[in-house]
Backbone bond lengths (Angstrom), bond angles and torsions (degrees), N, CA, C in turn:
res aa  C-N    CA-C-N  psi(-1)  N-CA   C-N-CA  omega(-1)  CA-C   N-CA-C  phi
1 X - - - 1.454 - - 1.520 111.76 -
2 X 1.258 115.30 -21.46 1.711 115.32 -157.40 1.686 83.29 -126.17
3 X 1.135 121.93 135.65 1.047 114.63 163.09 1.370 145.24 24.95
4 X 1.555 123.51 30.51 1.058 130.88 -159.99 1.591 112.85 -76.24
5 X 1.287 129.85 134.88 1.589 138.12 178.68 1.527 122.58 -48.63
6 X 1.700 85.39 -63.19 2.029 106.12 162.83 1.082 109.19 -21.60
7 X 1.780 103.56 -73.91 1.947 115.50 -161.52 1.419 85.35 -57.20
8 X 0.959 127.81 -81.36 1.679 137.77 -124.18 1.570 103.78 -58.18
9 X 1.363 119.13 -21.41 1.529 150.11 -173.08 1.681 87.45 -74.01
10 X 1.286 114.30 -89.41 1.241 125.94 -170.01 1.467 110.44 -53.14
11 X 1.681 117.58 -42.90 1.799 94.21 170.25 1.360 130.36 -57.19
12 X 1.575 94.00 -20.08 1.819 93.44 -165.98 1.562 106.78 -124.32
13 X 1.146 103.41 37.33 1.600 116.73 176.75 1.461 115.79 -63.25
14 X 1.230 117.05 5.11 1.501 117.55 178.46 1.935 104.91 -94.44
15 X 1.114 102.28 -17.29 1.704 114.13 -170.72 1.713 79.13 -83.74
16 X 1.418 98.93 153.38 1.440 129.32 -167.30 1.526 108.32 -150.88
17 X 1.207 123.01 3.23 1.600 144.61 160.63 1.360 134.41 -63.76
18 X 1.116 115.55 -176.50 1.524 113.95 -173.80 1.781 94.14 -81.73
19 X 1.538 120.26 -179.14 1.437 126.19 -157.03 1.355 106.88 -174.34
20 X 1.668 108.07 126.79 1.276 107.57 164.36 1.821 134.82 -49.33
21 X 1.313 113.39 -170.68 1.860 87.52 179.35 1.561 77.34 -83.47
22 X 0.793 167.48 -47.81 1.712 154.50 -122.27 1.489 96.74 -92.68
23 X 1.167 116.52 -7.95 2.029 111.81 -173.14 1.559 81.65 102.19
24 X 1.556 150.83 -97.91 0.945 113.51 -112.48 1.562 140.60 -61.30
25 X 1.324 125.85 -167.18 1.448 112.86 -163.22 1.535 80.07 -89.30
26 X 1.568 82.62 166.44 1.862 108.62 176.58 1.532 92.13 -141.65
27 X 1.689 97.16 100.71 1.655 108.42 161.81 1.593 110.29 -73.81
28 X 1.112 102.70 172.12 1.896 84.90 -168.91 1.471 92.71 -108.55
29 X 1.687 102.59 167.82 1.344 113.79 177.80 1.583 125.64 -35.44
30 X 1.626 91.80 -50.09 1.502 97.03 -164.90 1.328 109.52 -77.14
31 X 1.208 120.29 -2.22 2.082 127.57 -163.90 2.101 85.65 -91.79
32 X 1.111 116.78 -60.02 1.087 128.55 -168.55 2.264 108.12 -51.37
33 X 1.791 105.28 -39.89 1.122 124.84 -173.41 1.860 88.61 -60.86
34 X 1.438 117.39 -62.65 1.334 138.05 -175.23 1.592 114.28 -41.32
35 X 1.673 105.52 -36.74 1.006 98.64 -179.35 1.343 128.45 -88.63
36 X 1.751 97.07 -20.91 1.768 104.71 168.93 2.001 129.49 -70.04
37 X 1.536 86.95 -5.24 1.404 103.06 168.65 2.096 132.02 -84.52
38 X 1.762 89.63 -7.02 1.099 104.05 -166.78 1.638 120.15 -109.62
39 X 1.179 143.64 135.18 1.568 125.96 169.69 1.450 120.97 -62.26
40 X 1.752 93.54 161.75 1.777 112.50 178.66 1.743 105.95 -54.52
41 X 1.319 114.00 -35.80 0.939 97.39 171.39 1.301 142.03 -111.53
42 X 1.234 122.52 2.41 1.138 133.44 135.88 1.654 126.89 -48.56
43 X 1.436 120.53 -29.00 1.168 128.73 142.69 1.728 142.99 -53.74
44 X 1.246 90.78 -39.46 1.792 117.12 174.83 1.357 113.50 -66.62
45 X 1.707 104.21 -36.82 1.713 93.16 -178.40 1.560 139.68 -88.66
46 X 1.400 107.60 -8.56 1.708 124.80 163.91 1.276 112.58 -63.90
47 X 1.859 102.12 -38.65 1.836 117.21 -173.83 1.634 98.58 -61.56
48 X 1.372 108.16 -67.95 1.522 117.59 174.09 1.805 120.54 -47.85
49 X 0.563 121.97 -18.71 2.092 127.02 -160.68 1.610 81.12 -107.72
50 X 1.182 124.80 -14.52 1.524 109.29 -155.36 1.795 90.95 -125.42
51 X 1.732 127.30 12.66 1.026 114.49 173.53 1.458 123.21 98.93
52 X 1.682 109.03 -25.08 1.149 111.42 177.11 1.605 123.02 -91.94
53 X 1.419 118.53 85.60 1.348 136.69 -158.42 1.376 104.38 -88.88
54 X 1.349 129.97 -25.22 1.731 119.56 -173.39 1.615 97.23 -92.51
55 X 1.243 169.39 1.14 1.310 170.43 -100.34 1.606 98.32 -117.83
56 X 1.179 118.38 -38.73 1.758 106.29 -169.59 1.481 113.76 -138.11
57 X 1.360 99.56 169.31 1.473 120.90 -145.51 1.278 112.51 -147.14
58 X 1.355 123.94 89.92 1.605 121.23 -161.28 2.029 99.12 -98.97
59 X 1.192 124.73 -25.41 1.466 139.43 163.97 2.111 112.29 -19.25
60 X 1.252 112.79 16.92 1.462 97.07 172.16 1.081 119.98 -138.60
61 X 1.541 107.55 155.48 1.757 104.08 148.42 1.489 134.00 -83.95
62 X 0.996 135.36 167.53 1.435 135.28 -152.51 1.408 114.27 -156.65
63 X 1.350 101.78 123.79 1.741 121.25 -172.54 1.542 98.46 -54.86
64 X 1.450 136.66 -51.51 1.202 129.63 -152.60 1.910 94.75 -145.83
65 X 2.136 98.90 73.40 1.392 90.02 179.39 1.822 136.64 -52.84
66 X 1.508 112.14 -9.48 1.372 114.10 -153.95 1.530 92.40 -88.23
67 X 1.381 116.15 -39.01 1.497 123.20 -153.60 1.265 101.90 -66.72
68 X 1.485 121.01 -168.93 1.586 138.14 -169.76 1.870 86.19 -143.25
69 X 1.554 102.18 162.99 1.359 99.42 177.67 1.654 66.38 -172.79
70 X 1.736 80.12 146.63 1.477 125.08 174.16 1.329 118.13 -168.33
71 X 1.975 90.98 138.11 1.347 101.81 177.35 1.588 123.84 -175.97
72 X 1.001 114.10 -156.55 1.862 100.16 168.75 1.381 121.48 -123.82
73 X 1.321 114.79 126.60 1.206 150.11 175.94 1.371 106.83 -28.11
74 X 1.650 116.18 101.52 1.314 112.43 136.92 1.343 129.72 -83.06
75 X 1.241 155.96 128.71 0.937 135.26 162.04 1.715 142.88 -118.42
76 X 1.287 117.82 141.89 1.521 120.43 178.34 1.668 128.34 -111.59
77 X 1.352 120.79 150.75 1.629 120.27 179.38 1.120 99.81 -116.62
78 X 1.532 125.79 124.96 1.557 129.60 153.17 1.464 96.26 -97.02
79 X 1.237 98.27 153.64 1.758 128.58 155.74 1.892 100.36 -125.24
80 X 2.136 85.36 161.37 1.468 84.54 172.41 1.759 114.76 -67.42
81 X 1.682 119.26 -166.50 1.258 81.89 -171.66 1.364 96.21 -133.90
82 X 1.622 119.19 178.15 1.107 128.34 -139.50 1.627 95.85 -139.45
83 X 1.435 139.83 133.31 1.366 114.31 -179.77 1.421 113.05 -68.90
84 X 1.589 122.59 -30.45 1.584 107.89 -144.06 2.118 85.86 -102.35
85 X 1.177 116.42 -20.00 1.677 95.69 154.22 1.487 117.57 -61.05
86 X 1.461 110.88 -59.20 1.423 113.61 -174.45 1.580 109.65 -39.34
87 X 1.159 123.00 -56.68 1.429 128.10 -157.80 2.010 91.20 -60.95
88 X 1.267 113.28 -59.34 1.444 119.52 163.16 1.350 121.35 -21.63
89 X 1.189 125.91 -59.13 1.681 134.34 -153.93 0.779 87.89 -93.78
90 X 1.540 139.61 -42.25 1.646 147.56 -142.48 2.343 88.36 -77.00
91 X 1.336 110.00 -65.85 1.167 131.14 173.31 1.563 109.51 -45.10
92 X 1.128 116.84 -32.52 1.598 118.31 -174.99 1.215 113.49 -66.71
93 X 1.814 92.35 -47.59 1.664 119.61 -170.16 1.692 92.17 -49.15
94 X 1.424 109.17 -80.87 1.452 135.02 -149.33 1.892 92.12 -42.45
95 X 1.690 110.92 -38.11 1.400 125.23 -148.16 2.015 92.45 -73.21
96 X 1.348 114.92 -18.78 1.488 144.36 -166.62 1.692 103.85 -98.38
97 X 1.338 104.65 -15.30 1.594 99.81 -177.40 1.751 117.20 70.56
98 X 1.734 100.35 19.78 1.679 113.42 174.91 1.619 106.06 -78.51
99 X 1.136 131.52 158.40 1.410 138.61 -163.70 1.723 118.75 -148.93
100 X 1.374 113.03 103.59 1.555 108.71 -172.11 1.374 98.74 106.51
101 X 1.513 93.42 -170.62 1.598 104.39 -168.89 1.645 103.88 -84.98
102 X 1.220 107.17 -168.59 1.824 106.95 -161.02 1.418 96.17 -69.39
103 X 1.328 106.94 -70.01 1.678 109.80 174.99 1.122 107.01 -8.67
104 X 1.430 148.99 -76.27 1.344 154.57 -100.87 1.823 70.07 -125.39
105 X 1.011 134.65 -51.14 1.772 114.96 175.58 1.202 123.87 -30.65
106 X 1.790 118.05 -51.78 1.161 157.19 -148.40 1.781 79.33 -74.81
107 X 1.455 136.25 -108.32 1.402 161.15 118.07 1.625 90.93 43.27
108 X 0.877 111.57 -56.71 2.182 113.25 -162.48 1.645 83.17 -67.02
109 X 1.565 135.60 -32.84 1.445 113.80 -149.05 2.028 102.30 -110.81
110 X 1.485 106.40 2.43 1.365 106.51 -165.80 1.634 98.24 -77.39
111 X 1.275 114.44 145.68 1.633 128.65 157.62 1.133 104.23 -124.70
112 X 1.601 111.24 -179.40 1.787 142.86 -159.36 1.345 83.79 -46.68
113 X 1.176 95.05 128.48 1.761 107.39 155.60 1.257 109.64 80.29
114 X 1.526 115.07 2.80 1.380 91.92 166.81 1.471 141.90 -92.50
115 X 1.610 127.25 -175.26 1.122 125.12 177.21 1.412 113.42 -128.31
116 X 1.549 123.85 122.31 1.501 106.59 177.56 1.640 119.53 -89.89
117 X 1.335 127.68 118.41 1.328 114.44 -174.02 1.649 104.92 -116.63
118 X 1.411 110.81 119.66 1.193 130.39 -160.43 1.875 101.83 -117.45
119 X 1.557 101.35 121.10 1.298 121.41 158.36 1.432 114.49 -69.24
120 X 1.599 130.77 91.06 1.662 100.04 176.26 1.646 83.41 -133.20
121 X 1.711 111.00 87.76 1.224 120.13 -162.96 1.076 127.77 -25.19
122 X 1.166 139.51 78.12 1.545 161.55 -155.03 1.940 97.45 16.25
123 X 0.790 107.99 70.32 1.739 128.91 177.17 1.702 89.97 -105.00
124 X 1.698 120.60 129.61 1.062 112.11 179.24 1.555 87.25 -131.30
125 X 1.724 111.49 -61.95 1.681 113.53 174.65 1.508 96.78 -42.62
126 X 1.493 113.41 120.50 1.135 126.69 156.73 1.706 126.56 64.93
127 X 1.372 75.89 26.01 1.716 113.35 -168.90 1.527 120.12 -115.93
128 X 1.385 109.89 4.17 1.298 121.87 -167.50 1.562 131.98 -81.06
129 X 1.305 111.78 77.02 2.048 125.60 -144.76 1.408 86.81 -53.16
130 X 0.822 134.85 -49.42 1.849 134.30 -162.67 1.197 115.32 -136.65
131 X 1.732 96.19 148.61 1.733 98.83 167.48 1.753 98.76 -130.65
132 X 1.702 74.64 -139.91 1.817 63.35 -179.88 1.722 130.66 -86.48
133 X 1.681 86.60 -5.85 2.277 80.26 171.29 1.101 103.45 -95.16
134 X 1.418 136.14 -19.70 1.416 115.43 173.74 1.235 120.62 -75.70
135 X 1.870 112.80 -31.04 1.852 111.51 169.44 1.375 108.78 -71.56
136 X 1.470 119.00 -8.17 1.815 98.39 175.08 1.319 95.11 -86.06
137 X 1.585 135.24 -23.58 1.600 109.90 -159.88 1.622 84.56 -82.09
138 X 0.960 129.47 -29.02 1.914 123.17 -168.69 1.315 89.06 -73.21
139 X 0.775 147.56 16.10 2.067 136.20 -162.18 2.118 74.58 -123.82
140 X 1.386 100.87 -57.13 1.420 90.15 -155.74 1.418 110.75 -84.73
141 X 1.217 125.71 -17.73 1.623 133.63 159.67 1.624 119.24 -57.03
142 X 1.530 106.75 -51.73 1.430 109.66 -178.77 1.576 118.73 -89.18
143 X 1.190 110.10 -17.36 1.629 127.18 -178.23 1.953 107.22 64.73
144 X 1.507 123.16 -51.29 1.358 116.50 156.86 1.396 118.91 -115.94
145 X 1.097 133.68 30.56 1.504 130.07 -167.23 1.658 103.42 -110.34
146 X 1.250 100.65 -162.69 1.662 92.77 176.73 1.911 95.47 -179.02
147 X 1.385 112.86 -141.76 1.324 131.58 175.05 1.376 108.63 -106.67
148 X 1.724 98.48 156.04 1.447 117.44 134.57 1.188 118.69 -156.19
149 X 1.825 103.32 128.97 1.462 113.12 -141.49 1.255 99.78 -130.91
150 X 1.732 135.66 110.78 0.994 154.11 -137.01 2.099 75.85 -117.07
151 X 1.384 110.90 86.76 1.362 110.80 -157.35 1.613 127.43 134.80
152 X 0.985 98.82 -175.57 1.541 102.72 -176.61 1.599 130.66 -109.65
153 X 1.274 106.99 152.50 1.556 116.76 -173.66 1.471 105.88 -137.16
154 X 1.302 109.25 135.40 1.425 133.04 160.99 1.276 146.32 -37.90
155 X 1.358 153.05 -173.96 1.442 126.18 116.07 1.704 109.97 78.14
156 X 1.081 100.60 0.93 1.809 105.92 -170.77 1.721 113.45 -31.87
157 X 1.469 127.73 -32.57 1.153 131.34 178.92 1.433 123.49 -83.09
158 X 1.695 103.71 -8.94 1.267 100.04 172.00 1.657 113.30 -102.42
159 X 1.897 112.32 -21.91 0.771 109.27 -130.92 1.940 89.15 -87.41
160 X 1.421 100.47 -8.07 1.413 142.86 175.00 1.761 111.01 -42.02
161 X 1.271 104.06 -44.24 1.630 123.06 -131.66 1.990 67.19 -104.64
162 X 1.005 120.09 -44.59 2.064 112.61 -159.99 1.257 81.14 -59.00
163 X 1.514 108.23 136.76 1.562 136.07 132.17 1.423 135.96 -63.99
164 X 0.900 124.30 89.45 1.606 117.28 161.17 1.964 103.22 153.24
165 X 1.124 98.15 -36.10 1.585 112.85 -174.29 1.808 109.76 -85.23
166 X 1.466 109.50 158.52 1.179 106.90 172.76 1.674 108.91 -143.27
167 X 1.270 111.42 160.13 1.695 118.47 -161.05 1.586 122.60 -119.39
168 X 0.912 126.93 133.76 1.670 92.17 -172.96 1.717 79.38 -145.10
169 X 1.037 101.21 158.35 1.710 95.73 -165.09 2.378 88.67 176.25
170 X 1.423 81.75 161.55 1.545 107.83 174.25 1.205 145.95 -66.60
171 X 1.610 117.02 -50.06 1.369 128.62 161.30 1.983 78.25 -154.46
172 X 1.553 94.92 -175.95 1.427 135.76 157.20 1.684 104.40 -119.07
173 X 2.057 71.22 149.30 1.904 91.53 160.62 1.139 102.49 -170.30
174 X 1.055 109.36 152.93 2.008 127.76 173.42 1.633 104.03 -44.32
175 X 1.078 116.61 -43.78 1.588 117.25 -169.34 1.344 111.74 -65.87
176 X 1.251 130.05 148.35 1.096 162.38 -116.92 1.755 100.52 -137.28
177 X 1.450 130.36 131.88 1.479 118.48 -164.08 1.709 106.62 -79.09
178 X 1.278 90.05 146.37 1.918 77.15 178.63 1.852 79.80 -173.91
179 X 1.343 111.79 174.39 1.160 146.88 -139.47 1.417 99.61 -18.71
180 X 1.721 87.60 112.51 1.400 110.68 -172.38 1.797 92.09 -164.30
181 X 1.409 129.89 166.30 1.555 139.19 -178.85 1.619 99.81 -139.70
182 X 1.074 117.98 154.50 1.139 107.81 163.50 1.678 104.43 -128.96
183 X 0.941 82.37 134.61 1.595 76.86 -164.46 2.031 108.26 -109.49
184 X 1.725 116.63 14.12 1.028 94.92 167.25 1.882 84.20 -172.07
185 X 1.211 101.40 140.93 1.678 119.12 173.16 1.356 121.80 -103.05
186 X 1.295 152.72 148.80 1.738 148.24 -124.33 1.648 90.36 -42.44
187 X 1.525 109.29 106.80 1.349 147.60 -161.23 1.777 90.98 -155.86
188 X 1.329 100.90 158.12 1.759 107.00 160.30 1.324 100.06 -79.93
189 X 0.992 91.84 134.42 1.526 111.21 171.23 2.198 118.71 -126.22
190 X 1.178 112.08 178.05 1.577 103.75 -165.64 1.443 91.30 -138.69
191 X 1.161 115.53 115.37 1.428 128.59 156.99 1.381 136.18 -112.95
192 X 1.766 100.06 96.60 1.626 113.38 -165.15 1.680 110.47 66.71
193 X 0.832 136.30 -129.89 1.408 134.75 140.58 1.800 151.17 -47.28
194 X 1.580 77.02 -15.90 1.677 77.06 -172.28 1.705 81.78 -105.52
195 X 1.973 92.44 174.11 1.474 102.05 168.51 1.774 104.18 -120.01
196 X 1.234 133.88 174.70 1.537 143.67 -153.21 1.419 110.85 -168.72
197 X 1.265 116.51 103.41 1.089 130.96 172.47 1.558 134.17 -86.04
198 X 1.321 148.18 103.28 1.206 132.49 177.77 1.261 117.78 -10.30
199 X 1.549 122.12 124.58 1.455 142.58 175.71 1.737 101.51 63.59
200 X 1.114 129.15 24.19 1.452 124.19 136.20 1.129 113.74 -43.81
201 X 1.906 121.62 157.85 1.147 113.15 -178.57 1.647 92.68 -112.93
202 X 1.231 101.41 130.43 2.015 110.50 -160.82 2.253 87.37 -89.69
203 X 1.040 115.63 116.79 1.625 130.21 158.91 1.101 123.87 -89.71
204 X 1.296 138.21 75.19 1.226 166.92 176.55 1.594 121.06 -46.48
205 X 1.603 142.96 40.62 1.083 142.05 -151.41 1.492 106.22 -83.43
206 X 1.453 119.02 -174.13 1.429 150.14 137.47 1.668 106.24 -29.93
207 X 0.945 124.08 -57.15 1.344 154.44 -166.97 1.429 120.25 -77.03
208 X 1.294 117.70 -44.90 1.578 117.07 -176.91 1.589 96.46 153.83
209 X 1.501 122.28 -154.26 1.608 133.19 -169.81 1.447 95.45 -138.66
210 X 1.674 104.05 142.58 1.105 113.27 163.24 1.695 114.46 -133.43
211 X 1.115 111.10 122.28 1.670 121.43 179.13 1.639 112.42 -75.63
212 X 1.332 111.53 87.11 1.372 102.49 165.89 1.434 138.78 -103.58
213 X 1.333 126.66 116.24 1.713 152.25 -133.16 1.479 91.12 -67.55
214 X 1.391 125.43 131.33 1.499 130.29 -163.08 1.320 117.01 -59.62
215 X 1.625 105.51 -27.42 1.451 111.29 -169.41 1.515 100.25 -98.70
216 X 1.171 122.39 2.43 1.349 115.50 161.46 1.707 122.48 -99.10
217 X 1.513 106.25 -10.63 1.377 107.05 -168.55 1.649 122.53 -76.81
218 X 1.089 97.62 -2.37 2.047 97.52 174.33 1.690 100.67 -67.66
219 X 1.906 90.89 -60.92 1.488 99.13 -176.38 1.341 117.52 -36.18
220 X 1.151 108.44 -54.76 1.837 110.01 -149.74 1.603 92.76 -82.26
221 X 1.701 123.68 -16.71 1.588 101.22 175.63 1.345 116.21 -79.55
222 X 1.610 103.66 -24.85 2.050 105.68 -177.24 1.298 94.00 -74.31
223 X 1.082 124.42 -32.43 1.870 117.58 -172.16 1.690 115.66 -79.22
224 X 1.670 98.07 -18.42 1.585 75.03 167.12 2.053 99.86 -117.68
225 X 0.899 128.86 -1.35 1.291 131.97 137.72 1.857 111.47 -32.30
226 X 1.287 117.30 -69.65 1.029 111.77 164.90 1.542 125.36 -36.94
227 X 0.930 106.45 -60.39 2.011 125.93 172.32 0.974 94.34 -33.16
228 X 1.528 122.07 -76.36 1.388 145.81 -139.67 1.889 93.17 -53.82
229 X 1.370 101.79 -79.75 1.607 125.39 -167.74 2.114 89.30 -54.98
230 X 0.906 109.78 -72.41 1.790 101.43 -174.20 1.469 117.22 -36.53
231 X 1.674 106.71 -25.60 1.762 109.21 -171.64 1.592 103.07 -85.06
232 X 1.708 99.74 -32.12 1.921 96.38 174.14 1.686 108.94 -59.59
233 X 1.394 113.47 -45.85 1.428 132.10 -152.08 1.719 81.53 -68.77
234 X 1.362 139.30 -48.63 1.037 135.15 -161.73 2.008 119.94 -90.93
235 X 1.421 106.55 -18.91 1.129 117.73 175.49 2.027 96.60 -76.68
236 X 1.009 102.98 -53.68 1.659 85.37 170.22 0.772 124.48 -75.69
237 X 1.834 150.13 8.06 1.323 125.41 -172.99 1.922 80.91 -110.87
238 X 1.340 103.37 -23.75 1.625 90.62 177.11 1.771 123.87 -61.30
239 X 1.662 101.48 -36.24 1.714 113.88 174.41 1.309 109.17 -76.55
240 X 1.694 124.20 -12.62 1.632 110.14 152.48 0.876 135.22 -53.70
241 X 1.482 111.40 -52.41 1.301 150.60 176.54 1.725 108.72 100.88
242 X 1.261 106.85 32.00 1.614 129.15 166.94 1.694 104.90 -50.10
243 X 1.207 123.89 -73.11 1.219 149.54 -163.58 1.720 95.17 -100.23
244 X 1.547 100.30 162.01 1.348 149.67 163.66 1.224 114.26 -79.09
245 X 1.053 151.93 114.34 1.638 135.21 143.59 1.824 110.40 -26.29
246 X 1.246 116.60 -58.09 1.240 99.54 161.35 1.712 152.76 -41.24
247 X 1.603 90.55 -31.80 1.199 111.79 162.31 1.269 121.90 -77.16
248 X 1.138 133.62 -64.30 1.418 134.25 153.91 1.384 124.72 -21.76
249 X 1.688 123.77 -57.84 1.265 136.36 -177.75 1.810 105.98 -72.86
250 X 0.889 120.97 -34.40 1.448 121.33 162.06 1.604 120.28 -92.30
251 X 1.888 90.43 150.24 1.523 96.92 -171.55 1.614 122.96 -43.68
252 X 1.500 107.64 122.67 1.385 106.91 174.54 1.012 110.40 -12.81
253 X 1.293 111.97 -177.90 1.596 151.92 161.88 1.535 108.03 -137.99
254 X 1.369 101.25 152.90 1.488 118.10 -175.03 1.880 95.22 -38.52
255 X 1.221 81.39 -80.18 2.068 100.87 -166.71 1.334 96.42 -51.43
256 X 1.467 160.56 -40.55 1.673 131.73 150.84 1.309 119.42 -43.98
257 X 1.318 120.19 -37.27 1.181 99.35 -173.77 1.415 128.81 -105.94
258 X 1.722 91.87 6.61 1.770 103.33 159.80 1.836 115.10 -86.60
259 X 1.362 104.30 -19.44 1.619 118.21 148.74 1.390 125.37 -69.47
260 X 1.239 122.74 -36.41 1.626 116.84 159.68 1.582 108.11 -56.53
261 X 1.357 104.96 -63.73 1.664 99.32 -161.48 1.743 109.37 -74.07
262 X 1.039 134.52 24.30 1.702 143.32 178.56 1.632 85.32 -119.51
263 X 1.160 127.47 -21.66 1.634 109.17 -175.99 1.424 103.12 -114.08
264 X 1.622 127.45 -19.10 1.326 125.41 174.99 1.837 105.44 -77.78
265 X 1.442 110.65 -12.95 1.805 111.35 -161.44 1.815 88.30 -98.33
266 X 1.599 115.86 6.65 1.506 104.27 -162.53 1.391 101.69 -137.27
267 X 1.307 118.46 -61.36 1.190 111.45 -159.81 2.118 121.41 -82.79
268 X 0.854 90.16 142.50 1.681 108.40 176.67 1.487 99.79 -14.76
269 X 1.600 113.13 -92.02 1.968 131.21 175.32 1.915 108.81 -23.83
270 X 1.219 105.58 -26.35 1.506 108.90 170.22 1.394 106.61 -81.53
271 X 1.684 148.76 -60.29 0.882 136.71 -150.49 1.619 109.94 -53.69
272 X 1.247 166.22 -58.14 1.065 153.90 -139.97 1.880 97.96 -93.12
273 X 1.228 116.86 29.86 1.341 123.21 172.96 1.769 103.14 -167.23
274 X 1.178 102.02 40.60 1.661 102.09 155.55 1.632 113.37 -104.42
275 X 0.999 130.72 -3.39 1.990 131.98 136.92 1.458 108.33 -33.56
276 X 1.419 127.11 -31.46 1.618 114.22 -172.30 1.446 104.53 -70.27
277 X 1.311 123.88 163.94 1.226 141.19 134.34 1.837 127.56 -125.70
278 X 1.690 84.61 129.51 1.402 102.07 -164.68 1.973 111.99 -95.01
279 X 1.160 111.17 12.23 1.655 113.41 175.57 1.178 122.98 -58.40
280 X 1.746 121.36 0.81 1.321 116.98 178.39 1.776 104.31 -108.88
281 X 1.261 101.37 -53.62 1.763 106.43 166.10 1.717 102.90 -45.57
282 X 1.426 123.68 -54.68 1.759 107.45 -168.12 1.767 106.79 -55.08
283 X 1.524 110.62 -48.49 1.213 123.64 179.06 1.239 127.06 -44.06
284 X 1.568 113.65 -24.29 1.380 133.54 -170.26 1.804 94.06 -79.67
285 X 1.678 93.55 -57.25 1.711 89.68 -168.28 1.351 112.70 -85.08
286 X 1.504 131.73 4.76 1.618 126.42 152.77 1.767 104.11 -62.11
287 X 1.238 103.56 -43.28 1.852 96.48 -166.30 1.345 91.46 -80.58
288 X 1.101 138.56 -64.71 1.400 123.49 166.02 1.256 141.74 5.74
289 X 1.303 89.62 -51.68 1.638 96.99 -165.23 1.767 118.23 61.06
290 X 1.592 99.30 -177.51 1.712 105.31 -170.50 1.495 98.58 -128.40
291 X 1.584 103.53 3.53 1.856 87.42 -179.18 1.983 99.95 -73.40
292 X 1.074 100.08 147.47 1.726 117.31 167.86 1.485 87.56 86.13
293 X 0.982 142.40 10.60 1.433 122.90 179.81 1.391 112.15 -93.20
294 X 1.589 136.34 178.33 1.429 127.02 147.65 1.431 108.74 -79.56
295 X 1.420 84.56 125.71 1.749 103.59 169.43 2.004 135.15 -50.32
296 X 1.061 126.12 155.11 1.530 116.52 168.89 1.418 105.41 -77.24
297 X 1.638 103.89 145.77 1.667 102.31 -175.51 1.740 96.55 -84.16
298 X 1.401 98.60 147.26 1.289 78.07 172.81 1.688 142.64 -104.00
């Protein structure tokens, strides 16, 4: 129920990566750095093309709307509560050497980089996972990570004032969390629409959160890395007036994209994306061909 190794093994048996001792995945520093460089939606579409349709969650408010936050997924399930579970879980906890109420379970197990994403089915009265001592110990446990709290948080003026962490949560209220169970610790859990799996990497935008599945997250950053660098390469050849929007928006042609790669092998706006390799896209537009396409002006 609490963090078990077994489950967490078997949910995320598609990851082939490094791993906490508990099983979950451990995306690495620099995958996570990669991903804070990239957009929600440029993120959304590898998740989507690849089947994974429940991933995001635009439903909150947010302690620090401008920022980005990324990290890996702890996760928790509350239900309302019940005495003769409570008395159960409560005993499990203690039987585990857990201390305090569940929340504070959740918080005792976070490290660097993490994110806690908490199911407490949009319960806000008296629903409030954190205030401000539990977001300073997550500020000082995770160093950049923070919440996401399908629910409510406290303390909004203090919780305001922490540096480094970010919050994303449901409403506020004065009240204090209480009858609530939790009945499972990095478990799948469901937030609003999306679902979140232990050691997902949680993407935290302007916009909403997107949970992307560990063994999918290389892909979907080179694929929207790709996006990213092709949309610069294409926003200037459009303000030349080199290209067409048509041309651009449809599949290359040989000669664009022997003009992309002479300006991606040179210019400045390329260097922080010369790690790609493009031998499968060129390959595409040799077999391709350029008949039916829009032409280069000349």
């Amino acid at each position: 129920m609490f963090d078990r190794k077994e489950d967490i093994l078997k949910w995320t048996e598609k990851w082939n990566g490094e791993r906490f001792e508990n099983g979950r995945p451990k995306v690495s520093d620099d995958l996570l750095d990669r991903v804070k460089r990239i957009t929600l939606e440029e993120a959304w579409g590898p998740l989507w093309n690849n089947g994974y349709r429940f991933q995001f969650e635009g439903g909150f408010k947010i302690v620090h709307p401008n920022e980005v936050m990324v990290g890996r997924a702890v996760t928790a399930v509350m239900v309302p509560t019940r005495p003769d579970l409570h008395e159960t879980l409560v005993a499990v906890g203690a039987s585990e050497g857990r201390k305090g109420f569940y929340n504070q379970w959740v918080i005792d197990v976070l490290q660097d980089r993490d994110v806690a994403v908490v199911d407490m089915f949009d319960k806000v009265h008296l629903g409030t996972y954190v205030g401000g001592n539990l977001s300073t110990a997550i500020a000082a446990r995770t160093g950049s990570g923070g919440a996401v709290i399908w629910g409510g948080i406290r303390d909004n003026s203090q919780v305001e004032q922490i540096d480094g962490i970010n919050v994303y949560y449901r409403g506020s209220d004065p009240t204090a969390i209480a009858d609530v169970v939790m009945t499972g610790m990095n478990v799948p859990c469901r937030i609003g629409a999306a679902v979140c799996l232990p050691g997902d990497i949680v993407f935290g935008t302007p916009n909403g959160v997107i949970f992307i599945p560990p063994h999918l997250a290389e892909q979907a950053v080179i694929e929207a890395e790709k996006s990213q660098v092709r949309d610069i390469f294409g926003f200037i050849r459009l303000r030349s007036g080199t290209y067409s929007t048509a041309q651009i928006d449809s599949p290359w042609t040989v000669e664009i994209w022997d003009d992309f790669m002479a300006w991606f092998q040179q210019e400045e706006q390329a260097k922080l994306y010369r790690h790609l390799i493009w031998e499968h896209e060129l390959e595409e537009a040799r077999n391709r061909g350029d008949e039916g396409l829009p032409q280069v002006r000349a």
